[in-house]
C-alpha positions in Angstrom: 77.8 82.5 100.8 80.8 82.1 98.7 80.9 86.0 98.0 80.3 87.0 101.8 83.3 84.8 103.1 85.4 86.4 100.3 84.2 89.9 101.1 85.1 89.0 105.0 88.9 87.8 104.3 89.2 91.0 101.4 88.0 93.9 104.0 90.4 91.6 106.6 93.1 91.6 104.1 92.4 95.4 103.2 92.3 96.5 106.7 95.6 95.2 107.6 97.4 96.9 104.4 95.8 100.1 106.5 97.2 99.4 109.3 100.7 99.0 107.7 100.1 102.9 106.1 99.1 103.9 109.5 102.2 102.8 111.1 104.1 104.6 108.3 102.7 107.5 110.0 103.8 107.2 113.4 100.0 106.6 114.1 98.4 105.8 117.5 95.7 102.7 117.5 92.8 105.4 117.1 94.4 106.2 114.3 96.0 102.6 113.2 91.4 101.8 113.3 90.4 104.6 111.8 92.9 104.5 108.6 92.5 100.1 108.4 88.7 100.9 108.9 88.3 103.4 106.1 90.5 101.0 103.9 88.5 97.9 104.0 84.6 99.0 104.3 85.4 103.0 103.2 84.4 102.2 99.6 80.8 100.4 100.5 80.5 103.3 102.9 80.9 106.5 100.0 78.9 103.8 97.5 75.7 103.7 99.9 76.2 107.3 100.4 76.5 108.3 96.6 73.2 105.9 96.0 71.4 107.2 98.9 71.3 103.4 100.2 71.0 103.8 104.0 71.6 102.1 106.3 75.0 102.0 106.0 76.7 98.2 105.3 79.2 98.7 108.5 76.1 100.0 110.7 73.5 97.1 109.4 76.4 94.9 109.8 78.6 96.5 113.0 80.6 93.0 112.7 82.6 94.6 110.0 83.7 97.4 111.6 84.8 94.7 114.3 86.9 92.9 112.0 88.5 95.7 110.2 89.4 97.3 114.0 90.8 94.4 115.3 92.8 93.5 111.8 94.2 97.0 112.5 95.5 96.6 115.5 96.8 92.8 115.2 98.8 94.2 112.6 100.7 96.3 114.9 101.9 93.4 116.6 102.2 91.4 113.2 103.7 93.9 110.6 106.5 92.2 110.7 104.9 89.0 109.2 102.5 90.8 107.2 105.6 92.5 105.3 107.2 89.3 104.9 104.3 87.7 103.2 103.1 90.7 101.1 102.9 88.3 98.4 99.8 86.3 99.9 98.0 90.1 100.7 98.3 91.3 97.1 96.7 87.9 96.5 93.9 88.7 98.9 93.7 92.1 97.9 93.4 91.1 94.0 90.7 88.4 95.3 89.2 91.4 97.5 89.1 94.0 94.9 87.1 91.0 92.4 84.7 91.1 95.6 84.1 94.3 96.4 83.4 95.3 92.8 80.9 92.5 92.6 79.3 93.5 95.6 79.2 97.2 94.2 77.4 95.7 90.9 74.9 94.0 93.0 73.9 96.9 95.0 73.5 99.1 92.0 71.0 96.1 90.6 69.3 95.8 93.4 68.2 99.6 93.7 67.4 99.1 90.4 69.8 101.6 88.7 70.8 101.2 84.9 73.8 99.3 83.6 76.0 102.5 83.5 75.8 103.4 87.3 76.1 99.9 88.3 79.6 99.8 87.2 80.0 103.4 88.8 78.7 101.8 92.3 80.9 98.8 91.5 84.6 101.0 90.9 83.6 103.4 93.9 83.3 100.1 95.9 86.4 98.8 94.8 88.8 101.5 94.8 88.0 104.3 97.4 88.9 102.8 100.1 92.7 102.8 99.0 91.6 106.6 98.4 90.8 107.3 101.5 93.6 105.5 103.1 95.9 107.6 100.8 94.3 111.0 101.6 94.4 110.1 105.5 98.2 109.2 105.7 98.7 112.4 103.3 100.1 110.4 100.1 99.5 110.4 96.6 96.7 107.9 96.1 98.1 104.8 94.5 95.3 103.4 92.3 95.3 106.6 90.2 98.8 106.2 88.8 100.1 102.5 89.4 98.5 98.8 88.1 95.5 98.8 87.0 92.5 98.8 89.8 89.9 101.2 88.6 89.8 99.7 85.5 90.2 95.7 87.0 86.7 97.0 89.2 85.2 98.1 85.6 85.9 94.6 83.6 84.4 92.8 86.7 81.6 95.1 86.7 81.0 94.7 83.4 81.7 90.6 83.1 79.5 90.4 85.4 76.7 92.4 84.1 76.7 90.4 80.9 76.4 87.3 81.8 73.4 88.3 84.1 72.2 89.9 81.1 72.4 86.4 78.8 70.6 85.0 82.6 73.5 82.6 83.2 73.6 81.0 86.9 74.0 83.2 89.4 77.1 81.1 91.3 79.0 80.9 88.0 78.2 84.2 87.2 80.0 85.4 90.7 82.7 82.7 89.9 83.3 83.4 86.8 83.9 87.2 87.3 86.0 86.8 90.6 88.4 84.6 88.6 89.1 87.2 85.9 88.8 89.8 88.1 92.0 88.2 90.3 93.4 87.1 87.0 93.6 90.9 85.7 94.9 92.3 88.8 97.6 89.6 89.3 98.6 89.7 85.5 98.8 93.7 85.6 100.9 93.8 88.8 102.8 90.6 87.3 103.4 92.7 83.7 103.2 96.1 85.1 100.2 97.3 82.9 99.3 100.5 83.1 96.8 102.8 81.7 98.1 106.0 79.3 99.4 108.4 81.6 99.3 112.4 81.5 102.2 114.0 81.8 101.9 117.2 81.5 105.5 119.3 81.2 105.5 123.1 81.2 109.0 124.0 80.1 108.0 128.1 80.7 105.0 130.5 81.4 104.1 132.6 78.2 103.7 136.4 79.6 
């Protein structure tokens, strides 16, 4: 229960951060939908896909997509406030991102898939939804080269898998690995952490 009414307020919390990169687009509501849409349930959508879990959640579930359409487009009439309180939405989304990752884990154990593809299910869950908001309003996806996300989705993933492993109760489990999970996220975009980065300088070509 617990996990579901956190999952509701993350995809409502990731939708409307859509909607926002939507309206940096000049987009129309189709579009404002669509984009807050394949934020908040995008990354359980290409996680059942990649698992061959059918049906989808969304389509099992159609309520979502109601929420994450209607977060869209109360956002046009509310970006004002939403920018003004960006604060309380990173909140949600750290919250959110703890969620979805868990959620991810769960789906991976209940197909019965090893350790190693549960955190796979877990990452896709909790980070390709900002992907796909990127690649739809054409900008360089954010959760490849700022605070850590990927790797906040991993450490939940994998929290969460050892302390099913050592059978410890299944609400402090959750508990437990949403706490750190928000804790991460808020620390890295608090200190700024960051993973190595690449940077890869070609001063001439060789002929």
């Amino acid at each position: 229960m617990l996990l579901s009414i956190i999952y509701i307020i993350g995809i409502t919390a990731e939708a409307m951060t859509g909607a926002l990169s939507a309206g940096r687009r000049n987009m129309d509501w189709f579009g404002v939908m669509l984009v807050a849409s394949a934020t908040a349930i995008g990354g359980g959508s290409v996680r059942d896909i990649l698992l061959g879990n059918y049906p989808l959640s969304w389509v099992q579930h159609p309520e979502y997509l109601l929420i994450t359409c209607v977060a869209g487009v109360l956002t046009t009439w509310l970006a004002k406030w939403v920018v003004k309180f960006k604060g309380v939405f990173i909140r949600l989304d750290a919250l959110g991102l703890a969620a979805f990752s868990i959620i991810g884990c769960q789906k991976g154990i209940n197909m019965g898939l090893p350790p190693s593809i549960c955190v796979v299910a877990a990452i896709v869950t909790g980070v390709f939804g900002g992907l796909l908001r990127d690649l739809i309003c054409r900008q360089t996806p954010l959760v490849l080269h700022q605070e850590l996300y990927a790797a906040v989705a991993f450490i939940v993933a994998c929290l969460y898998l050892t302390l099913q492993h050592f059978a410890i109760d299944e609400n402090i489990t959750i508990i437990t690995s949403l706490v750190v999970g928000y804790l991460v996220r808020m620390a890295s975009v608090r200190f700024k952490w960051r993973l190595p980065i690449f940077e890869l300088k070609v001063e001439g070509s060789v002929h």
